[in-house]
N, C-alpha and C positions, 0 to 999 in steps of 0.2 A: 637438305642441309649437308653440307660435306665438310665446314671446317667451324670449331667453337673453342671458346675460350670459358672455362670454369674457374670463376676465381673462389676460391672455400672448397673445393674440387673434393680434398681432404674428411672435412665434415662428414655428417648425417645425411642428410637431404644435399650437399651437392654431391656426393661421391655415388648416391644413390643415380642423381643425373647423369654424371660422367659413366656410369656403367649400361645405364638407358641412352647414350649417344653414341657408346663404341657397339650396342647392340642390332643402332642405326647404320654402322658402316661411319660413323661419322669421324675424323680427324678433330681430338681434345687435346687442347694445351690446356694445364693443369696451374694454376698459380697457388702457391704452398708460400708458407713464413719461411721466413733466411730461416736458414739449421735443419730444416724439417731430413727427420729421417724416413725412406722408404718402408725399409723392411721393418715387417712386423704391423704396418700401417694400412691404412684402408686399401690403398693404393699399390699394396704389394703384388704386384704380378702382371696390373693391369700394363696394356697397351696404350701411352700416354708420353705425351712431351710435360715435364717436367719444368717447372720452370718457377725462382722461387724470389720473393718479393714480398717487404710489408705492404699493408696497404695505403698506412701512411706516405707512402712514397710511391703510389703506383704506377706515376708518367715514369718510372726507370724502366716499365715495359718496354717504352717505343724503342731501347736501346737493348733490351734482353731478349727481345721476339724478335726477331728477321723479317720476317713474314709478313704480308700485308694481305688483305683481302678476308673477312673472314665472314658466316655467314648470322653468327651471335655473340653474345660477349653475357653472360650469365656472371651477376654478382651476388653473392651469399657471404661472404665475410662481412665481419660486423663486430666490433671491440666492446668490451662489457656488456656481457648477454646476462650472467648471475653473479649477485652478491651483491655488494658495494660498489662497481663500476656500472652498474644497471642502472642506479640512482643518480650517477655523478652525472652534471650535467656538462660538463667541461666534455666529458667523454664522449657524452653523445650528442652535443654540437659537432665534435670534432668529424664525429663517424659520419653527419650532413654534409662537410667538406668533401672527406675522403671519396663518400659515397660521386658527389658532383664532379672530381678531380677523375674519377673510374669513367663516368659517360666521355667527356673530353677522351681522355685516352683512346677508349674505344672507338670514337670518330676516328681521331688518327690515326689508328691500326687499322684501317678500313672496314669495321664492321657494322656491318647491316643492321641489327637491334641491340639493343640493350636493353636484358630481363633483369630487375631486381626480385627481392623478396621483403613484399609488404605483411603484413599483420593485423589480423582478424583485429587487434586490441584497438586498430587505429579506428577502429568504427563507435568504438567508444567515447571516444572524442567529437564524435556528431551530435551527442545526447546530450540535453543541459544537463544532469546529473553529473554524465564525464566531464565536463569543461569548467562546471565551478565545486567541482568536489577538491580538498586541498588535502587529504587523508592515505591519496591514490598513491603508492611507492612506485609504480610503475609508470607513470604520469609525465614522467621526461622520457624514456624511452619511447613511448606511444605519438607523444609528437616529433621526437625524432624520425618516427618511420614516415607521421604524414608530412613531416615538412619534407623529406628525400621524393617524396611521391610529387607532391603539387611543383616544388621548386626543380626535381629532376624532367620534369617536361617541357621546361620553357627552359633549358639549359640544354636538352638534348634538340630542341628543334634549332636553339642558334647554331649548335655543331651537325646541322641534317641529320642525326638517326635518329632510327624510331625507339620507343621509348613506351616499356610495358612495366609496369611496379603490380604481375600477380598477387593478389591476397591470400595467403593462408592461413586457414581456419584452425587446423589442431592438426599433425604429422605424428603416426605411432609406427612403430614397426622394428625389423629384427636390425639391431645393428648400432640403436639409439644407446647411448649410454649418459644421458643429461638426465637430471630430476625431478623431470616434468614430470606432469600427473599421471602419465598411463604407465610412461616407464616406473614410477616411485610404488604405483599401487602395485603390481605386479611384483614386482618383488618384496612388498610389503607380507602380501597374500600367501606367497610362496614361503616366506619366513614365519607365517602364523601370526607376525602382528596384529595388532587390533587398528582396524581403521575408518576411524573416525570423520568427518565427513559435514557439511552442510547438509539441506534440506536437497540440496541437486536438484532445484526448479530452473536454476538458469538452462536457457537455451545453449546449445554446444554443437556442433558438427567436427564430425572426424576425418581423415582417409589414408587409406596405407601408405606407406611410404613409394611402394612401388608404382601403386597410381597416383602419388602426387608428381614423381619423377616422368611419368610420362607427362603428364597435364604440362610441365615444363618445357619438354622434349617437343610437346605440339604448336606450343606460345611461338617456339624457338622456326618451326616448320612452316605453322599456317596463321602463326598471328596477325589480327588485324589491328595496324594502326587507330591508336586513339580508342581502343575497346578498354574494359575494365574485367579480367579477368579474376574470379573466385576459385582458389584451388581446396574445392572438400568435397562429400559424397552425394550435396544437396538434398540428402536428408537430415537435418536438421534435428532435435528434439531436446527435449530435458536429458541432463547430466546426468541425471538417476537413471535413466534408463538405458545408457551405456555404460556406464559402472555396474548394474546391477546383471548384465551379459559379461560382462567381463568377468566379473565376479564365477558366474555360473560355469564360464571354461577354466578358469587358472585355480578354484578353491570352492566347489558348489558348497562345503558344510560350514564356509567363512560369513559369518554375518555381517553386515556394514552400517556401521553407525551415523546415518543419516540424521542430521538433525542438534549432531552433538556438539555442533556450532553454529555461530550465524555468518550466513552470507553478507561480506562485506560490499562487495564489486559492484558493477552495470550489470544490467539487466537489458541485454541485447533485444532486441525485436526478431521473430525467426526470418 
């Protein structure tokens, strides 16, 4: 690979990428929101073309890039991730579009594939449980991801590229600052809180950030068209038994209240 396009570049897991691409020798153009400042930001210091654009309006690349030929086009932005636009479903129709309006683009910047980032939650949606539960608050996000999946493949073969929508299982590691579960407990633990907790029988799999950043780095290298790639540690097991290791390095005298609520959720298959 010599030339790639990170859109979210900025983020957690894409910036983690962009740093696993320039480790490759690899040529990254970086797509940031109008305004974004460098310094201070993930992005400070790196070796990167810059280059900054909603997503809502992504076709204004073909007129912001010069460049044609590239050898990936990596998309990780994604509008309402938490709170109240997580649920909006306006929102994340929109993000279906955007997401479809990003393959198009990419064909015409000449690029080779097009990796998204799909989501463990979308397997949920395979379960009768997930499909007729009406309870679920994440339930429009979760078909947003699988409609980008099934509809970005017959969108990306009318524009010839290839077209990979990775699944990812759970992403932890140093650099995260959202309030997801490993980052939240972690510093729960470290603050002495009490933390409270389900029963932790659901199935769960993990994987560093920097091996999920590779697993990307390889989609982008040696992917094989029309394959279905899982990005975690393919050890799989109950949530209690990675919480309760987690527990043991960040606060071994911390106790965890397992049990202190009920699991609402799916109940994934391992």
């Amino acid at each position: 690979m010599k030339r790639a396009i990170v859109v979210g570049g900025a983020g957690f897991v894409g910036n983690a990428l962009v740093r696993e691409l320039l480790d490759h020798d690899v040529e990254v153009y970086v797509v940031v929101r109008p305004g974004f400042v460098r310094d201070g930001s993930r992005l400070d210091g790196l070796n990167v073309n810059i280059v900054e654009c909603d997503i809502k309006t992504v076709e204004n690349l073909l007129t912001l890039i010069k460049e044609r030929g590239f050898d990936a086009y990596y998309q990780f932005a994604w509008d309402g991730l938490f709170h109240e636009p997580l649920v909006d479903y306006t929102t994340q129709i929109m993000n279906i579009k955007w997401a479809m309006d990003a393959i198009a683009t990419a064909s015409k910047l000449g690029c080779k594939k097009f990796i998204g980032a799909g989501s463990i939650a979308q397997y949920e949606l395979n379960t009768l449980e997930g499909q007729i539960s009406q309870g679920d608050k994440h339930k429009v996000y979760k078909t947003a991801k699988l409609a980008c999946e099934y509809m970005g493949r017959g969108v990306a073969s009318n524009y010839g590229i290839e077209f990979y929508w990775p699944i990812i299982t759970n992403i932890f590691g140093e650099g995260e600052t959202s309030p997801r579960l490993i980052n939240s407990m972690i510093r729960n633990l470290l603050e002495g809180k009490k933390q409270s907790l389900s029963e932790g029988n659901q199935i769960y799999d993990f994987i560093h950030i920097s091996d999920a950043a590779n697993a990307f780095y390889l989609i982008g290298e040696k992917g094989k068209e029309f394959s279905r790639y899982v990005i975690g540690s393919g050890g799989a097991r109950p949530l209690k038994e990675f919480l309760t290791i987690l527990r043991d390095v960040v606060a071994p005298e911390a106790r965890l209240g397992f049990g202190e609520f009920a699991f609402n959720g799916i109940y994934l298959p391992k």
